[in-house]
C-alpha positions in Angstrom: 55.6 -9.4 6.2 53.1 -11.9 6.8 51.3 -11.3 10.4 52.0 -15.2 10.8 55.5 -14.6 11.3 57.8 -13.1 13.9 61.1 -11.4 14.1 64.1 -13.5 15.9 67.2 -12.3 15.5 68.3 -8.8 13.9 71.8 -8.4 12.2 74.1 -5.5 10.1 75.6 -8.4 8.6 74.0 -10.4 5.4 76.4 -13.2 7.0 75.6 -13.5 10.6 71.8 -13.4 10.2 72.1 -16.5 7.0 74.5 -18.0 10.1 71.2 -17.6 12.6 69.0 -19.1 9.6 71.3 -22.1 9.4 71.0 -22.9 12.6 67.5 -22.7 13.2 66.6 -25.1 9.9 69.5 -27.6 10.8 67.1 -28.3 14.3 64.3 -28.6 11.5 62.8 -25.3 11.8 61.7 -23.3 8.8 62.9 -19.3 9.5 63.2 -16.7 6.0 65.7 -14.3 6.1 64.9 -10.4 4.5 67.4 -8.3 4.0 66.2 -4.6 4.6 69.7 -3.0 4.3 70.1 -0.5 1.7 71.3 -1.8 -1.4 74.0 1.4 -1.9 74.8 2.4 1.3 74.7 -1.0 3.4 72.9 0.9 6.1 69.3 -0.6 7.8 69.4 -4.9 9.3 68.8 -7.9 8.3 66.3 -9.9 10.3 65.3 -13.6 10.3 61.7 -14.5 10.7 59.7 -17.7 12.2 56.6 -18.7 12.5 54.5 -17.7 15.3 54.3 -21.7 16.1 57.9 -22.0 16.0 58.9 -18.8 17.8 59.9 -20.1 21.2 61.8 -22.8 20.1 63.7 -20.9 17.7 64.5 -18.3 20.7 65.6 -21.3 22.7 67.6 -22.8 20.2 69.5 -19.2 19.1 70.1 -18.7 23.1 71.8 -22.1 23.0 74.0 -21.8 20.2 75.4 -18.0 21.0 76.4 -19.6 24.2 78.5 -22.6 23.1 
């Protein structure tokens, strides 16, 4: 991963982190998802990435959301 980027939100589910990524681009933002679960056993996360820039707003906005 590029050192431009930070990590946001950390999953065991392929469908809650694409969840986390759909809410962060729907306020605009741009995050990447990367699945580092093993591919046989389903075992390891999968973690959605910002950019440094956009970091604290996608921490804000994920706070929000889990709350409502």
């Amino acid at each position: 991963m590029e050192k431009d980027w930070q990590l946001v939100y950390s999953a065991k589910s392929v469908v809650e982190a694409e969840m986390r990524r759909a809410i962060l681009e729907s306020a605009g933002l741009e995050p990447i998802v990367m699945n580092k679960q093993d591919s046989s056993y389903l075992f390891g996360d999968v973690e959605v990435y910002v950019s440094n820039e956009q970091f604290e707003r996608a921490v804000e906005i994920l706070k929000t959301a889990d709350n409502e």
